[in-house]
SEKOL-193263 format. One record per residue: chain; residue in one letter; x negated, y negated, z of N, C-alpha, C in turn; residue number from 1. Coordinates in nm, 2 decimals. Each point is the difference from the previous one (the first is absolute). Layout:
N
+------+------+--------+--------+--------+--------+--------+--------+--------+--------+--------+-----+
: unit : code :    nc1 :    nc2 :    nc3 :   cac1 :   cac2 :   cac3 :    cc1 :    cc2 :    cc3 : pos :
+------+------+--------+--------+--------+--------+--------+--------+--------+--------+--------+-----+
:    A :    A :      X :      Y :      Z :      X :      Y :      Z :      X :      Y :      Z : NUM :
...
+------+------+--------+--------+--------+--------+--------+--------+--------+--------+--------+-----+
***
This chain:
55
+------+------+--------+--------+--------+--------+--------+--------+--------+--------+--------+-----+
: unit : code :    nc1 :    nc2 :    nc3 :   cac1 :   cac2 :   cac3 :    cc1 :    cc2 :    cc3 : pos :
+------+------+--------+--------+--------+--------+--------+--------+--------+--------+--------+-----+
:    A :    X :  -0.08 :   0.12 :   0.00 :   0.08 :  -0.12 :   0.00 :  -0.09 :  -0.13 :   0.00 :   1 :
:    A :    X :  -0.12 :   0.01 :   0.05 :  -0.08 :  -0.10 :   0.02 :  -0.04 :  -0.08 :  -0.19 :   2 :
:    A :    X :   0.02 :   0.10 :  -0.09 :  -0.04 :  -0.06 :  -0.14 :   0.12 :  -0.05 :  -0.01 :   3 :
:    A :    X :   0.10 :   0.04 :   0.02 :   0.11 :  -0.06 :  -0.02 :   0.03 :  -0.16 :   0.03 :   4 :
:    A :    X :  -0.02 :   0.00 :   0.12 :  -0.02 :  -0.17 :   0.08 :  -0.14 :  -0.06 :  -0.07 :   5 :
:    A :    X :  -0.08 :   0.06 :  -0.04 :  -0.11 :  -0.08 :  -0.05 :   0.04 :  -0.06 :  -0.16 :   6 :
:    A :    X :   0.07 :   0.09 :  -0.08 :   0.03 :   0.03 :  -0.12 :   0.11 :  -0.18 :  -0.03 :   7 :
:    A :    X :   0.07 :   0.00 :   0.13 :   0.12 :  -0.09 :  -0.01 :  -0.08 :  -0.14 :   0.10 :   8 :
:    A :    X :  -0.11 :   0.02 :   0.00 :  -0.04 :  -0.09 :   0.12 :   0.09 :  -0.05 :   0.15 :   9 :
:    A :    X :   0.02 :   0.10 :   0.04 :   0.07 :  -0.04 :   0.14 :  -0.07 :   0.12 :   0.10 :  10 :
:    A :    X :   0.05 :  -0.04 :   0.10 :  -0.11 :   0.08 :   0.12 :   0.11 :   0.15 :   0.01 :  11 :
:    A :    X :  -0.08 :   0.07 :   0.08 :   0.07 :   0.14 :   0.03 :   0.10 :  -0.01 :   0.04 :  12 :
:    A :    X :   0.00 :   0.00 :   0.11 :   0.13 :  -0.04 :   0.06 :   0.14 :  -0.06 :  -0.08 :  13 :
:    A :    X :  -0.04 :  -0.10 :  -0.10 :   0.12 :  -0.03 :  -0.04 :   0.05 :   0.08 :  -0.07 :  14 :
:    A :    X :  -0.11 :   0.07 :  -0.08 :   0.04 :   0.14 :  -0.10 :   0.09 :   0.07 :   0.06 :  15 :
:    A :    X :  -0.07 :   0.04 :   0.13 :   0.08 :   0.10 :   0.06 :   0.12 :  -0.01 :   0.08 :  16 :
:    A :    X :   0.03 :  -0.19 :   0.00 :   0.16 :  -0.01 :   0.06 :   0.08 :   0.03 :  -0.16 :  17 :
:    A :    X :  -0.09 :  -0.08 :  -0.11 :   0.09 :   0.01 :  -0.09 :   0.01 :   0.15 :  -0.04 :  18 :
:    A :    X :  -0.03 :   0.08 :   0.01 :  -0.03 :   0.14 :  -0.05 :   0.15 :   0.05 :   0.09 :  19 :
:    A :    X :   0.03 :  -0.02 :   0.14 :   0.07 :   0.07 :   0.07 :   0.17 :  -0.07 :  -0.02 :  20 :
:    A :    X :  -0.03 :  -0.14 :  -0.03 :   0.08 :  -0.06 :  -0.05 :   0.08 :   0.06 :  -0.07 :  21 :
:    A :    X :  -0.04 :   0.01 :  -0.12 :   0.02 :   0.09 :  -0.14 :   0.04 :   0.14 :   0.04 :  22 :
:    A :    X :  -0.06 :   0.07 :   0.07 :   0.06 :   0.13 :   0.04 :   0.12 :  -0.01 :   0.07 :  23 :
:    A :    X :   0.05 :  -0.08 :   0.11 :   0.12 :  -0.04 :   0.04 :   0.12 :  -0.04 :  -0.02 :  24 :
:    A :    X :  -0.07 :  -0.10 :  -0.17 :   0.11 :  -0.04 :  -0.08 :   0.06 :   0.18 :  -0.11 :  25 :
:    A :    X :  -0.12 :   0.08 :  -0.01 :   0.06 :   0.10 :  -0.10 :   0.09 :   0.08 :   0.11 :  26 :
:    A :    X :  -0.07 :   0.04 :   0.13 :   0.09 :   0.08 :   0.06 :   0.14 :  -0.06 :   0.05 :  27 :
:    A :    X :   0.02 :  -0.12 :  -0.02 :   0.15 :  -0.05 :   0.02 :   0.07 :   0.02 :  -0.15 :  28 :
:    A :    X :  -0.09 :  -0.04 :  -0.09 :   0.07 :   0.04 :  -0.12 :   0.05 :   0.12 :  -0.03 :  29 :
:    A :    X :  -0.05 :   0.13 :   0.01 :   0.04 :   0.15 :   0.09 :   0.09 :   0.02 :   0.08 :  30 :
:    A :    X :  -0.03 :  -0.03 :   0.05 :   0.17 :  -0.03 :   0.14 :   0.16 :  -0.09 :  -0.08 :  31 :
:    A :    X :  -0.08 :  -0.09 :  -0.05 :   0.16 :  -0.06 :  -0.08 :   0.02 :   0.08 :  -0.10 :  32 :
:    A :    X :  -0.09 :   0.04 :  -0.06 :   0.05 :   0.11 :  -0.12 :   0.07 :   0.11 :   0.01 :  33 :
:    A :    X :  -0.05 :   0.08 :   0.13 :   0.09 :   0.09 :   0.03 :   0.09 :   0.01 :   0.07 :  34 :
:    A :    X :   0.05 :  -0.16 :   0.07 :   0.11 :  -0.02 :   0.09 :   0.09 :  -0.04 :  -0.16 :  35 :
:    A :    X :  -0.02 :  -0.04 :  -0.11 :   0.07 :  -0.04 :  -0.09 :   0.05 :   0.13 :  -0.06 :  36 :
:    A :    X :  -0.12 :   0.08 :  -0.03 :   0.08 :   0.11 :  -0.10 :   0.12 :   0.10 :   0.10 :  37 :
:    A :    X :  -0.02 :   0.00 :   0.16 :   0.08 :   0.08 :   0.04 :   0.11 :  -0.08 :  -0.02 :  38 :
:    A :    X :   0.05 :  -0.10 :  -0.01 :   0.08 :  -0.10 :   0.04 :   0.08 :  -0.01 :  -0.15 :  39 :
:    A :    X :  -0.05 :   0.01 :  -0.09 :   0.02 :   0.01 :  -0.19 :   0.11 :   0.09 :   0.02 :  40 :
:    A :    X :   0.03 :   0.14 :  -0.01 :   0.10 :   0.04 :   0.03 :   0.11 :   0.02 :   0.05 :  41 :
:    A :    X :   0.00 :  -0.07 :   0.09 :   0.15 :  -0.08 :   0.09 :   0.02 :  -0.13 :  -0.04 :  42 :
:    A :    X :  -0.08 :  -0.13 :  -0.10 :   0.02 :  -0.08 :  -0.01 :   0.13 :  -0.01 :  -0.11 :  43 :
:    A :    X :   0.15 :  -0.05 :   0.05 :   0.10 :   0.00 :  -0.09 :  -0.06 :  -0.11 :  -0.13 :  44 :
:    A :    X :   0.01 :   0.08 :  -0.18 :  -0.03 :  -0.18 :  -0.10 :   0.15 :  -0.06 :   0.03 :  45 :
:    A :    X :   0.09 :   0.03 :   0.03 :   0.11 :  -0.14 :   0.01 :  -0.03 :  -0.12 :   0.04 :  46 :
:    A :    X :  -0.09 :   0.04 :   0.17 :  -0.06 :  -0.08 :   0.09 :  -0.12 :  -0.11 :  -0.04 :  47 :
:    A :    X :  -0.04 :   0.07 :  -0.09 :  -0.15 :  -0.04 :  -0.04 :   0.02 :  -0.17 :  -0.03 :  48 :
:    A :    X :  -0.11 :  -0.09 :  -0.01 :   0.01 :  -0.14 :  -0.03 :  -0.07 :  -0.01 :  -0.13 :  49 :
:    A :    X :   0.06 :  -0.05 :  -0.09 :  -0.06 :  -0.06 :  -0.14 :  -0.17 :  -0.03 :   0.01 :  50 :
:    A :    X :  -0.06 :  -0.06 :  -0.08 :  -0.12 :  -0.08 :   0.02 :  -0.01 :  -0.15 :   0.05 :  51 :
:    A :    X :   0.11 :  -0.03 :  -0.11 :   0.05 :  -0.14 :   0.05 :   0.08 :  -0.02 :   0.08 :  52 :
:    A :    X :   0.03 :   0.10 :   0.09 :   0.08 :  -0.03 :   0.14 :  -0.11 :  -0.03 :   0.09 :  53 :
:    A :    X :  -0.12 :   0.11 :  -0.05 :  -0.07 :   0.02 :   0.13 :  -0.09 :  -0.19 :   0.00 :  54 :
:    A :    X :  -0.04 :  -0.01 :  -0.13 :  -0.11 :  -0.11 :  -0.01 :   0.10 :  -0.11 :  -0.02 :  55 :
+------+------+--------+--------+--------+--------+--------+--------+--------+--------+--------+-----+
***
């Protein structure tokens, strides 16, 4: 990891907040994903909102 922080010029440390960073953002990404797909099957489309409802 050390070429890494040297490669981007910032010190270790920040590599490695931003490194854990990034792994906390994928593993929530994982968790919403599969709280979504169980959820996809019971979702009624009657229910569902347009695009331009939502935005």
């Amino acid at each position: 990891m050390e070429w890494l922080a040297k490669r981007e010029g910032i010190s270790f440390s920040l590599k490695v907040c931003d490194l854990v960073k990034e792994a906390l953002e994928t593993e929530e990404d994982v968790a919403l994903s599969t709280f979504a797909l169980e959820r996809e099957p019971t979702s009624a489309k009657s229910k569902a909102l347009a695009h331009d409802e939502v935005w």
